[in-house]
LUMGUSE-394681 format. One record per atom (N, C-alpha, C): residue number from 1; x, y, z. Coordinates in nm, 4 decimals, decimal comma, m for minus. Example, Ala and Ser with C-alpha at 12.3 -4.5 7.8 and 13.67 -1.06 7.14 Angstrom:
<recs>
> i / x / y / z
> 1 / 1,3190 / m0,5690 / 0,7800
> 1 / 1,2300 / m0,4500 / 0,7800
> 1 / 1,3200 / m0,3300 / 0,7800
> 2 / 1,2850 / m0,2250 / 0,7080
> 2 / 1,3670 / m0,1060 / 0,7140
> 2 / 1,2900 / 0,0030 / 0,7870
</recs>
This chain:
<recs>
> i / x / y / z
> 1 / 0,2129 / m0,4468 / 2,1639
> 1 / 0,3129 / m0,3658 / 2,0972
> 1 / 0,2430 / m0,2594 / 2,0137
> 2 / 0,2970 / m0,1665 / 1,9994
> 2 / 0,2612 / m0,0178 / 1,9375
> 2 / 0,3054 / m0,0177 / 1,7538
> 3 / 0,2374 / m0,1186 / 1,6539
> 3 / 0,2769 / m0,0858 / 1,5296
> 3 / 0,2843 / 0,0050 / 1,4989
> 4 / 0,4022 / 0,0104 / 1,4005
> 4 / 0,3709 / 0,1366 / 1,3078
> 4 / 0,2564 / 0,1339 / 1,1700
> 5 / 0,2083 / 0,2811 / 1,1334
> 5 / 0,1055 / 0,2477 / 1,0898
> 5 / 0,0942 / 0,1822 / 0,9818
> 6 / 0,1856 / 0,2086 / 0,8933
> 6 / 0,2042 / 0,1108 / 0,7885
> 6 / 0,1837 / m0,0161 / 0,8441
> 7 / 0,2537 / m0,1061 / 0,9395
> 7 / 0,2658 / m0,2414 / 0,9542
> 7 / 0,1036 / m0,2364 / 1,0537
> 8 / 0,0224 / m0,1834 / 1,0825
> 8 / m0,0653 / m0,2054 / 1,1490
> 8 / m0,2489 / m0,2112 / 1,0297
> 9 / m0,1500 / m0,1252 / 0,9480
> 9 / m0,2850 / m0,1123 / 0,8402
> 9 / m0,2580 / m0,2169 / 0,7360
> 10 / m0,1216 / m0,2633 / 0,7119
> 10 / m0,1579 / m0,3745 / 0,6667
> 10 / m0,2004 / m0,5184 / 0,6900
> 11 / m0,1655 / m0,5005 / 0,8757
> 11 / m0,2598 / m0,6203 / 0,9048
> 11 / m0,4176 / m0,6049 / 0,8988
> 12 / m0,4328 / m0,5095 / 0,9203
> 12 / m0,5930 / m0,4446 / 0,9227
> 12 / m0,6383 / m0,5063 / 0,7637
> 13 / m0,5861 / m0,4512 / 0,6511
> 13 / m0,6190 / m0,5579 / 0,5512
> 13 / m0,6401 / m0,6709 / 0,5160
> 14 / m0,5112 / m0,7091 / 0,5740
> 14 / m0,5233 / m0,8714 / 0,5792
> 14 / m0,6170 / m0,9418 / 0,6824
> 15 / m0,6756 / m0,8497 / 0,7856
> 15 / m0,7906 / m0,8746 / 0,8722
> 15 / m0,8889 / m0,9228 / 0,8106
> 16 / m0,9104 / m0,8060 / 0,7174
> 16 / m1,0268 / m0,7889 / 0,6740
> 16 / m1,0917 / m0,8966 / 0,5369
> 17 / m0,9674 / m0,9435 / 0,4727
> 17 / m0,9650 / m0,9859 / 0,3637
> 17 / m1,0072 / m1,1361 / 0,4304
> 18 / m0,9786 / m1,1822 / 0,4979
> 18 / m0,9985 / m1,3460 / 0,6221
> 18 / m1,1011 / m1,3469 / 0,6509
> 19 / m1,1538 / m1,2242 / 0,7369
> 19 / m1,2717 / m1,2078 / 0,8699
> 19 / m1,3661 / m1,1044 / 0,8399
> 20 / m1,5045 / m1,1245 / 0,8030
> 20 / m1,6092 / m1,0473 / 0,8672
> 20 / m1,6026 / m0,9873 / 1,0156
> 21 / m1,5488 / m0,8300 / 1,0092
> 21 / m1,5561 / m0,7450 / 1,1039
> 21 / m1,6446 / m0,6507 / 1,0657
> 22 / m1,7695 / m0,6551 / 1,1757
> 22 / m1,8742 / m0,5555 / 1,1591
> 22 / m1,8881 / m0,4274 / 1,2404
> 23 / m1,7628 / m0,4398 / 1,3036
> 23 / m1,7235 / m0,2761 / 1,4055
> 23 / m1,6138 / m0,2444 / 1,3859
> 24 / m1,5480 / m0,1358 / 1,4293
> 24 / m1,4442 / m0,0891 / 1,4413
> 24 / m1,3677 / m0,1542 / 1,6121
> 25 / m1,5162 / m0,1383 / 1,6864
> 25 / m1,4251 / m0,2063 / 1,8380
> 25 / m1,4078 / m0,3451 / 1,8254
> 26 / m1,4654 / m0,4152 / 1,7047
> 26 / m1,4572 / m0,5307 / 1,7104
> 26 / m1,2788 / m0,5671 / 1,6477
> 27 / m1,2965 / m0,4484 / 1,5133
> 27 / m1,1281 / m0,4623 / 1,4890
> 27 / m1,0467 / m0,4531 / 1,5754
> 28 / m1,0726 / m0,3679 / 1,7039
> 28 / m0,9245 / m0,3194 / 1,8196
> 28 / m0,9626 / m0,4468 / 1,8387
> 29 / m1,0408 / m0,5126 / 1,8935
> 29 / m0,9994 / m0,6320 / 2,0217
> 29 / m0,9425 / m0,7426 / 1,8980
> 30 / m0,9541 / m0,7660 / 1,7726
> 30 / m0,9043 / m0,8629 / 1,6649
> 30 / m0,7458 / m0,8276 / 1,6837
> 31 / m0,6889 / m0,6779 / 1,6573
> 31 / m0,5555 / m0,6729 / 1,6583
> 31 / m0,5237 / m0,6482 / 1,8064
> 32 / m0,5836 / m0,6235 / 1,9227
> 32 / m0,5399 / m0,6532 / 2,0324
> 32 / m0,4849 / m0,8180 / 2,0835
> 33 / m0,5853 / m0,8893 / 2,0058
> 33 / m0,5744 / m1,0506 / 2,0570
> 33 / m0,4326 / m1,0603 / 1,9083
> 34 / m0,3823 / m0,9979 / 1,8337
> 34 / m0,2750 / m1,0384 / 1,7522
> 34 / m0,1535 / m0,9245 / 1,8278
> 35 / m0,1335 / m0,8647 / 1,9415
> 35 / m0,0608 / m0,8164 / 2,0140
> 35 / m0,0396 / m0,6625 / 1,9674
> 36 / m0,1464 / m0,6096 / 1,8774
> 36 / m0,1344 / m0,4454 / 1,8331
> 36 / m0,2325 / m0,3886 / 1,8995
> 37 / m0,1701 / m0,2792 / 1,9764
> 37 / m0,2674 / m0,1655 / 2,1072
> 37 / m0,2908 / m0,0753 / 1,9675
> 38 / m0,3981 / m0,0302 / 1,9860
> 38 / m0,4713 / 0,0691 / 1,8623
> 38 / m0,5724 / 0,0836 / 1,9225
> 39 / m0,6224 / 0,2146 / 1,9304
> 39 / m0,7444 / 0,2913 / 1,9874
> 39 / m0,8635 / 0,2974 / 1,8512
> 40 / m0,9550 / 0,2875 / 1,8957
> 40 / m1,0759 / 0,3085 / 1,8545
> 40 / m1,0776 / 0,4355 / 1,7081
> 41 / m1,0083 / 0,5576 / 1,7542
> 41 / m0,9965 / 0,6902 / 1,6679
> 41 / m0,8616 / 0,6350 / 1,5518
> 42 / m0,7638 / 0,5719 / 1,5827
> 42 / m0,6374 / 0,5036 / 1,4858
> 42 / m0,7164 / 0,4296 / 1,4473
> 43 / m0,7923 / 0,3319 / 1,4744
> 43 / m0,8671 / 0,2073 / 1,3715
> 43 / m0,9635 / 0,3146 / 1,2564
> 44 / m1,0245 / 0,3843 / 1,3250
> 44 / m1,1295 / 0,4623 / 1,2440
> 44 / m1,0862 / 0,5747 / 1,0966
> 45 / m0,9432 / 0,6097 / 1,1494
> 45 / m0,8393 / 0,6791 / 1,0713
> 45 / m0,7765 / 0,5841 / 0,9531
> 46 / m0,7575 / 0,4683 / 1,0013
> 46 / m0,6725 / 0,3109 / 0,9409
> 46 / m0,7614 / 0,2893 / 0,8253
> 47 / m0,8690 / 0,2633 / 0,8796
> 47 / m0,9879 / 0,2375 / 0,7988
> 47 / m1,0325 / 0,3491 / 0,6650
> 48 / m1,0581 / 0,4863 / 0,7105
> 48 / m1,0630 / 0,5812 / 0,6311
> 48 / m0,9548 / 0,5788 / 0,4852
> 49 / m0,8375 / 0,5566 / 0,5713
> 49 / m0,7382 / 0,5932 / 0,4848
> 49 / m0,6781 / 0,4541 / 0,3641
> 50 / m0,7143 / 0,3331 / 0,4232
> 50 / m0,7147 / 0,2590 / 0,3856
> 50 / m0,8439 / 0,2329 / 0,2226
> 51 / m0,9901 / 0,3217 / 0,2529
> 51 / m1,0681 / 0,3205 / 0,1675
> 51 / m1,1550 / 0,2165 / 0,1751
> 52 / m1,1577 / 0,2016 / 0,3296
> 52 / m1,2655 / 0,0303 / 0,3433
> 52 / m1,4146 / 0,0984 / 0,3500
> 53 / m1,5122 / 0,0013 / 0,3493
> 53 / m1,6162 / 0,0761 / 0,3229
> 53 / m1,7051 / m0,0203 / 0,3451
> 54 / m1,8383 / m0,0027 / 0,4481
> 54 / m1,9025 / m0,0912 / 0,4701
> 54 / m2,0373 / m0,1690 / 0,3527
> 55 / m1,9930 / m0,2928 / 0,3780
> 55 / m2,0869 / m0,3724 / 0,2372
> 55 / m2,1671 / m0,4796 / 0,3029
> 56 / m2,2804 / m0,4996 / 0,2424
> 56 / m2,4040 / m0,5670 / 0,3189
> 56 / m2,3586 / m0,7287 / 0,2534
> 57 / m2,3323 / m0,8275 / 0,3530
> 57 / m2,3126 / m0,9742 / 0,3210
> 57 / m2,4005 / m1,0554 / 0,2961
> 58 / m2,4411 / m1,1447 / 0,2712
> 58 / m2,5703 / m1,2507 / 0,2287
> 58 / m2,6134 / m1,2686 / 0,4231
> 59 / m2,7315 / m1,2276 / 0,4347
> 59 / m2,7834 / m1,2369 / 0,5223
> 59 / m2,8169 / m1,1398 / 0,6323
> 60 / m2,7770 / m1,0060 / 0,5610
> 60 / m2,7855 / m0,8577 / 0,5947
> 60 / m2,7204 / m0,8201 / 0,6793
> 61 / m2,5689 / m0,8867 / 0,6871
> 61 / m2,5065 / m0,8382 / 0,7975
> 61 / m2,4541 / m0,7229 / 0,7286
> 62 / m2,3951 / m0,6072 / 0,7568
> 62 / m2,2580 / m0,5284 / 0,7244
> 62 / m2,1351 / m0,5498 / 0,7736
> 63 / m2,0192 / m0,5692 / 0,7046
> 63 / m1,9196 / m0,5975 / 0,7093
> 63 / m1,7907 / m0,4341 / 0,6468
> 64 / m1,6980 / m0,4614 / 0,7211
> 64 / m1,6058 / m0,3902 / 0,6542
> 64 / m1,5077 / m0,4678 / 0,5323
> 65 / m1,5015 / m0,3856 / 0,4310
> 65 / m1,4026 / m0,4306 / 0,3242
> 65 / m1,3221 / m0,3121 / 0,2371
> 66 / m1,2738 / m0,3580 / 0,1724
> 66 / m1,1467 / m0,2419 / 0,1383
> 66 / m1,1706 / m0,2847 / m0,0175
> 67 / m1,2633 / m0,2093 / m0,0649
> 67 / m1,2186 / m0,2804 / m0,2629
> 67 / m1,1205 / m0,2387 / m0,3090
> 68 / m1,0682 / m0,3615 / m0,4049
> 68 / m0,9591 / m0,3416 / m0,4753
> 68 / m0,9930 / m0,3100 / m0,6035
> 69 / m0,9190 / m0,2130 / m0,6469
> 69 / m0,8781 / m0,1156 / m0,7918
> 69 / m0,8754 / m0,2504 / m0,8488
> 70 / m0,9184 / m0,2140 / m1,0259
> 70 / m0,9085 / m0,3135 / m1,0929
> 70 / m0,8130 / m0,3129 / m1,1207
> 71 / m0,7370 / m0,3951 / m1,2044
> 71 / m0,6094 / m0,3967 / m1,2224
> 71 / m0,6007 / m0,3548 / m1,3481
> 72 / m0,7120 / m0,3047 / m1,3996
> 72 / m0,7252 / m0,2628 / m1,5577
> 72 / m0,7506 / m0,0838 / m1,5545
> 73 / m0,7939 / m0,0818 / m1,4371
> 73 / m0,8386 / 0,0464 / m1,4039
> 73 / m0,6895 / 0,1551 / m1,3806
> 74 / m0,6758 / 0,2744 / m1,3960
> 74 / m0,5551 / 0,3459 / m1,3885
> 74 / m0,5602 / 0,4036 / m1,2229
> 75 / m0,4562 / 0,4021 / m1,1884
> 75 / m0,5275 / 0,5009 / m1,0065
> 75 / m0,4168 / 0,6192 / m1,0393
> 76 / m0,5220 / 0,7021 / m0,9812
> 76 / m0,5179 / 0,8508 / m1,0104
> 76 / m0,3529 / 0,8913 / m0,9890
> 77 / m0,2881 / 1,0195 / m1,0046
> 77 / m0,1826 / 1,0429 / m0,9987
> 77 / m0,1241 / 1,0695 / m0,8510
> 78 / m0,2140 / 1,1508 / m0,7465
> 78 / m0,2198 / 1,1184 / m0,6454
> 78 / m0,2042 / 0,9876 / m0,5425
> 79 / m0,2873 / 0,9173 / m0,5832
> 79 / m0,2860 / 0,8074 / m0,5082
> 79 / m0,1676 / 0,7451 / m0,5208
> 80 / m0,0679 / 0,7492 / m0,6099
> 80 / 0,0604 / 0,6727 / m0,6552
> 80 / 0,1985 / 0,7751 / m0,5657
> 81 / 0,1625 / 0,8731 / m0,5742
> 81 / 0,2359 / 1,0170 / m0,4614
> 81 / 0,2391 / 0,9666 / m0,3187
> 82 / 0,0851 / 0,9541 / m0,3036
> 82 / 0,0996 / 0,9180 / m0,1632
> 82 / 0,1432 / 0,7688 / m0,1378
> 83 / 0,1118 / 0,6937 / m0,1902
> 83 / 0,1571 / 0,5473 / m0,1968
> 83 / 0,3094 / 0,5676 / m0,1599
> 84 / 0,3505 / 0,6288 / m0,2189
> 84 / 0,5117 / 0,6626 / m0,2592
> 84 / 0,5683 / 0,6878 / m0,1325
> 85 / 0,4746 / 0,8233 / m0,1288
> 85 / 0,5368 / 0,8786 / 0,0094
> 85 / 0,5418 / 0,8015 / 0,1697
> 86 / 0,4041 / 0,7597 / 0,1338
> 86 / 0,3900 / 0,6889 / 0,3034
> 86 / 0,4828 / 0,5152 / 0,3357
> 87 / 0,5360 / 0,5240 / 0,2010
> 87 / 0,5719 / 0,3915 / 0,2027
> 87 / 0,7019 / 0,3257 / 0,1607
> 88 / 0,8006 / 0,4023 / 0,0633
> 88 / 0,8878 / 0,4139 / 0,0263
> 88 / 1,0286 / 0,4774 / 0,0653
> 89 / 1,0981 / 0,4141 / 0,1449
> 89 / 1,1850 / 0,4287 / 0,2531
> 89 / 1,3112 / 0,4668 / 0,1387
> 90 / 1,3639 / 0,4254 / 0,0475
> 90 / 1,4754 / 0,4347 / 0,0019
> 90 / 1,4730 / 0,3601 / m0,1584
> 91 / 1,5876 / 0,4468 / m0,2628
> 91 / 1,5569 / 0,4514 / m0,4126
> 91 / 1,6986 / 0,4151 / m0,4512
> 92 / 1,7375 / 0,3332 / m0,5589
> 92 / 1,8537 / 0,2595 / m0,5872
> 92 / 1,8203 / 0,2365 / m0,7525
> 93 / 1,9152 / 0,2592 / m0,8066
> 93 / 1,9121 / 0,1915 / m0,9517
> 93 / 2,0180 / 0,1495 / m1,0019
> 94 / 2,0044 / 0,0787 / m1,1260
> 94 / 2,1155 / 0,0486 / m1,2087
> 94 / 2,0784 / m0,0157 / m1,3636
> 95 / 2,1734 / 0,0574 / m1,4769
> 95 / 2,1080 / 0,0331 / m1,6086
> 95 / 1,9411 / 0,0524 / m1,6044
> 96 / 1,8938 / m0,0401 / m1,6585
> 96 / 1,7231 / m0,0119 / m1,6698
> 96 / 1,6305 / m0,0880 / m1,6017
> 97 / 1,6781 / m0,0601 / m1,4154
> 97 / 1,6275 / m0,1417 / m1,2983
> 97 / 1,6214 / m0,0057 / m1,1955
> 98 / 1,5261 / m0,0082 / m1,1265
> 98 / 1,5241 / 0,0756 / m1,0233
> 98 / 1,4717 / m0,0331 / m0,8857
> 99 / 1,5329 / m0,0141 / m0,7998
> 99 / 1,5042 / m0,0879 / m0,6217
> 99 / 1,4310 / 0,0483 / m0,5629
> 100 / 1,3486 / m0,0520 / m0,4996
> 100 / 1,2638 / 0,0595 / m0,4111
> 100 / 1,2939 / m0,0365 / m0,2683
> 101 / 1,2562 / 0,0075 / m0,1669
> 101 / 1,2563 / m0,0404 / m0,0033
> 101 / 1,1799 / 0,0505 / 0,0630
> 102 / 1,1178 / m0,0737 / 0,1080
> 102 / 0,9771 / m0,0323 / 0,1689
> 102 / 0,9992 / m0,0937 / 0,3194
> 103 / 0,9098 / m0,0733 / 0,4348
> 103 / 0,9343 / m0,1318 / 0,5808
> 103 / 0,8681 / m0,2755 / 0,5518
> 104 / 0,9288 / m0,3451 / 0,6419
> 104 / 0,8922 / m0,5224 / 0,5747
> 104 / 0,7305 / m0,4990 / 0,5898
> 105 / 0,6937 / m0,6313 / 0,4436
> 105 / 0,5529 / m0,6167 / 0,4587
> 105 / 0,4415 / m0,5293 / 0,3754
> 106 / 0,5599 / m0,4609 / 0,2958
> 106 / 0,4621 / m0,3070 / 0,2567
> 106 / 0,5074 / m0,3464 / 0,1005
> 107 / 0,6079 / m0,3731 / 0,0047
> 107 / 0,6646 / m0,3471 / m0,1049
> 107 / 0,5454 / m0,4187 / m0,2263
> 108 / 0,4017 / m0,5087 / m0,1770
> 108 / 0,2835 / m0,5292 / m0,2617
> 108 / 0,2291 / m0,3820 / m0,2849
> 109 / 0,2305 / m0,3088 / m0,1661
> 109 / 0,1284 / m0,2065 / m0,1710
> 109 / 0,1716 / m0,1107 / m0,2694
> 110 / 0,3672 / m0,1001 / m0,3009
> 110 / 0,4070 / m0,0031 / m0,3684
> 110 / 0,3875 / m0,0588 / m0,5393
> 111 / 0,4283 / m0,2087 / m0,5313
> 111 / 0,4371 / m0,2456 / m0,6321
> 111 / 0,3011 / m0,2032 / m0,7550
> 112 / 0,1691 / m0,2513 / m0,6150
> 112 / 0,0596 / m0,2544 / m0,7327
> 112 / 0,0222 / m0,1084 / m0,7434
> 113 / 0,0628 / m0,0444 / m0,6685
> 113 / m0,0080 / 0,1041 / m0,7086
> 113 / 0,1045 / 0,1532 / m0,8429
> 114 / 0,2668 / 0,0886 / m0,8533
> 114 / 0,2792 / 0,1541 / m0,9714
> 114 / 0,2767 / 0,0658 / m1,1125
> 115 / 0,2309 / m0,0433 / m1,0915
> 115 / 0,1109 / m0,1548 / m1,1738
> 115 / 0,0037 / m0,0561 / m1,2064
> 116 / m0,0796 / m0,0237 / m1,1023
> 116 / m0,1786 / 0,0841 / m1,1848
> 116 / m0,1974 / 0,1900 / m1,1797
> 117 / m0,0599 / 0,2652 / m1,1986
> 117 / m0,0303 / 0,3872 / m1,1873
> 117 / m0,0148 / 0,4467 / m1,3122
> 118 / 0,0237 / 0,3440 / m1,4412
> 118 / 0,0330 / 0,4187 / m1,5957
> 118 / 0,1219 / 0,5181 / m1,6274
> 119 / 0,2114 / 0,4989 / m1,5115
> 119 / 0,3291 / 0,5739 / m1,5015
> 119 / 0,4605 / 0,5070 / m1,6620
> 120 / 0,4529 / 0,6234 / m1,7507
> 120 / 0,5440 / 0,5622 / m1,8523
> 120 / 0,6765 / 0,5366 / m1,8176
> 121 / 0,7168 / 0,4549 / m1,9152
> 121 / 0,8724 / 0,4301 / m1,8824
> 121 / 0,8759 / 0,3101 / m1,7676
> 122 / 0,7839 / 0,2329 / m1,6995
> 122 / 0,7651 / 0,1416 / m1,6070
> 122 / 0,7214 / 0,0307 / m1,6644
> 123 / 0,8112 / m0,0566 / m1,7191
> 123 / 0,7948 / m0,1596 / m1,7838
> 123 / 0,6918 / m0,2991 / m1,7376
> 124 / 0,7644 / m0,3096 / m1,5726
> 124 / 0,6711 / m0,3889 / m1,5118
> 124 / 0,7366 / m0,3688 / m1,3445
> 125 / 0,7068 / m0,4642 / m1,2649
> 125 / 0,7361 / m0,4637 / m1,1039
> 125 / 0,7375 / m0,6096 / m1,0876
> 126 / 0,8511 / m0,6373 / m0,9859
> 126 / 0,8227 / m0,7368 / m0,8933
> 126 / 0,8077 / m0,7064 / m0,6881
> 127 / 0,7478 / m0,7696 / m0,6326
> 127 / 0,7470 / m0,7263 / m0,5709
> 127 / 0,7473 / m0,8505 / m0,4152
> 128 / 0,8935 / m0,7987 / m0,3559
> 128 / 0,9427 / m0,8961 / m0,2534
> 128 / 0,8014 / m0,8622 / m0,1068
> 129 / 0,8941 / m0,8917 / 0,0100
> 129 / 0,8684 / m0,8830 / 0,1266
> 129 / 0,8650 / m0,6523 / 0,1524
> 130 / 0,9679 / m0,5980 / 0,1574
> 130 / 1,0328 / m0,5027 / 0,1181
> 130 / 1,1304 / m0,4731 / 0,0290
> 131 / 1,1176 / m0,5326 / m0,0232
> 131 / 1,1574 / m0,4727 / m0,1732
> 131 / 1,0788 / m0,4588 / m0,2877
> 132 / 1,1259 / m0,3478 / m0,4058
> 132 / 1,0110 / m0,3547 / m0,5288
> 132 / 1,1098 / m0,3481 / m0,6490
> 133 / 1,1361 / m0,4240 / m0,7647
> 133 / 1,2170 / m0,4048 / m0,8616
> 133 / 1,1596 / m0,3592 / m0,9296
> 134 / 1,1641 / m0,2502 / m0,9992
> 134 / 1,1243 / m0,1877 / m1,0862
> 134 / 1,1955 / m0,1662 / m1,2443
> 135 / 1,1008 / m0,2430 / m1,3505
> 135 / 1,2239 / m0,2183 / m1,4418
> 135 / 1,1679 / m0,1233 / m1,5284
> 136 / 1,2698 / m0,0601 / m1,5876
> 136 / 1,2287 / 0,0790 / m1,6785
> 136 / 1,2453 / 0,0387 / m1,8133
> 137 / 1,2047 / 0,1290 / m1,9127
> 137 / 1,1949 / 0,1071 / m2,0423
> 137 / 1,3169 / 0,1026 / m2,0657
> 138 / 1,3977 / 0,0946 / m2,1342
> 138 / 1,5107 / 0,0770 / m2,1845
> 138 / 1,5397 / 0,2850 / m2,2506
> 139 / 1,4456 / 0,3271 / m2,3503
> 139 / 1,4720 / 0,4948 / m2,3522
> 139 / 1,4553 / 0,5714 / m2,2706
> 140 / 1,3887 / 0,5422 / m2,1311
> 140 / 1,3958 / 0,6183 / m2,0101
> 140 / 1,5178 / 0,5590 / m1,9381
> 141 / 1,5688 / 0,4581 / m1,8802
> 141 / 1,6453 / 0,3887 / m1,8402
> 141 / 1,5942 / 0,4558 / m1,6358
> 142 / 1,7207 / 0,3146 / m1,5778
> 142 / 1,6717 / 0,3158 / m1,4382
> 142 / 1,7203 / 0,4805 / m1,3922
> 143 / 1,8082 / 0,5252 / m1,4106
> 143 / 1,8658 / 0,6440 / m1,2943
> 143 / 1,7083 / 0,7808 / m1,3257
> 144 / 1,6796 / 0,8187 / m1,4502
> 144 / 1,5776 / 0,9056 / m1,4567
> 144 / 1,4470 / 0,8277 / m1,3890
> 145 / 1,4151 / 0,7126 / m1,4484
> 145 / 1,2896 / 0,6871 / m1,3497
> 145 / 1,3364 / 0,7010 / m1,1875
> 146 / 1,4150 / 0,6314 / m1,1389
> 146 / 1,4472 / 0,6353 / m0,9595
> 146 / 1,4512 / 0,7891 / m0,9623
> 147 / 1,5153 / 0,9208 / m1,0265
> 147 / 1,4796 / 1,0064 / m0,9685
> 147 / 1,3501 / 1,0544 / m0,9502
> 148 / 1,2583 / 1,0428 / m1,0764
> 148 / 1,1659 / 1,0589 / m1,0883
> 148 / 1,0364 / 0,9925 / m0,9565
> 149 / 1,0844 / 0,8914 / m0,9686
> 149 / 1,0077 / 0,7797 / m0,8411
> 149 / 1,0370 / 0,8517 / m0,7006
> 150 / 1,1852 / 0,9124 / m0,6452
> 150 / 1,2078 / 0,9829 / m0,5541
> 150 / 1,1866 / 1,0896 / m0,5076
> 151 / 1,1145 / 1,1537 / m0,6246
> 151 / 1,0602 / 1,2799 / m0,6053
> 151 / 0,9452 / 1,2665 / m0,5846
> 152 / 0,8395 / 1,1646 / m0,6540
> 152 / 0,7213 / 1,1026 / m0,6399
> 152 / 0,6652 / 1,1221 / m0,4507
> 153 / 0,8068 / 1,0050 / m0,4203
> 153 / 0,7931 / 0,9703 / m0,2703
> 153 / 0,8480 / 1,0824 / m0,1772
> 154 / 0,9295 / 1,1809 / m0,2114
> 154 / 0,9227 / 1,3477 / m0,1026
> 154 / 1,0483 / 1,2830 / m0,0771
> 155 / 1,1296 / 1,2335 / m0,1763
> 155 / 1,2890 / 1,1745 / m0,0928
> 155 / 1,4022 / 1,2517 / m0,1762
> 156 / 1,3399 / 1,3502 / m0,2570
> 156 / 1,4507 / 1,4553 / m0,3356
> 156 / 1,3721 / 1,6040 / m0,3281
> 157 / 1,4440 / 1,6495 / m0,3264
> 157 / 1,3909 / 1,8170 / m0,2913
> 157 / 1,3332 / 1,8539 / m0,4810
</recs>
């Protein structure tokens, strides 16, 4: 089957996070044997964009891995845009709650980028399968953050 890239790069993570993969052809035939067709140039793109980066293991192998942002660390204003954009299907609020919907599978990726996004007025996140609750400060309240968040993600002009 032909994932989409979202649902294909996040198995690619979760690949990676399990399994020492020391190629890229070694990743196609890993998500080939889990039923995802992906070419050699999409894994290499997946990978790029994803921010994996090869690291030497106890015994000098190289491996691919993807480091994770500290959770103390802020990620840039960008990175929370695009997060937004590539991933954030649809924006909902009410009182000082904003819903996000994401394609199943994806709503960690939105959650923690606006965890360390330092975005004010974002009290905290939970974060389902596809869904992300977002609760707002109480003096910003939910309808200004969701617009704000929707514009973030390219879903308001």
């Amino acid at each position: 089957m032909r994932a989409a890239k979202n649902q294909r790069q996040h198995r690619i993570s979760r690949i990676l996070e399990h399994r020492a993969v020391t190629s890229q052809a070694e990743l196609v035939d890993i998500l080939a044997a889990e039923g995802v067709v992906a070419t050699q140039a999409t894994v290499s793109r997946d990978l790029d964009e994803l921010g994996a980066v090869k690291v030497r293991v106890p015994g000098g192998e190289t491996v691919y891995a993807i480091p994770e942002v500290a959770k103390d660390r802020v990620a840039p204003d960008d990175h929370l845009k695009r997060v937004l954009g590539d991933w954030v299907v649809e924006v909902g609020h009410s009182a000082n709650l904003v819903v996000l919907r994401t394609p199943p599978g994806s709503a960690h990726v939105v959650g923690s980028a606006l965890d360390r996004s330092g975005l004010g007025g974002v009290v905290g996140t939970v974060a389902g399968d596809d869904t992300v609750l977002v609760v707002a400060a109480e003096s910003l309240g939910g309808g200004r953050l969701a617009e704000q968040l929707s514009s973030l993600a390219g879903l308001k002009d």
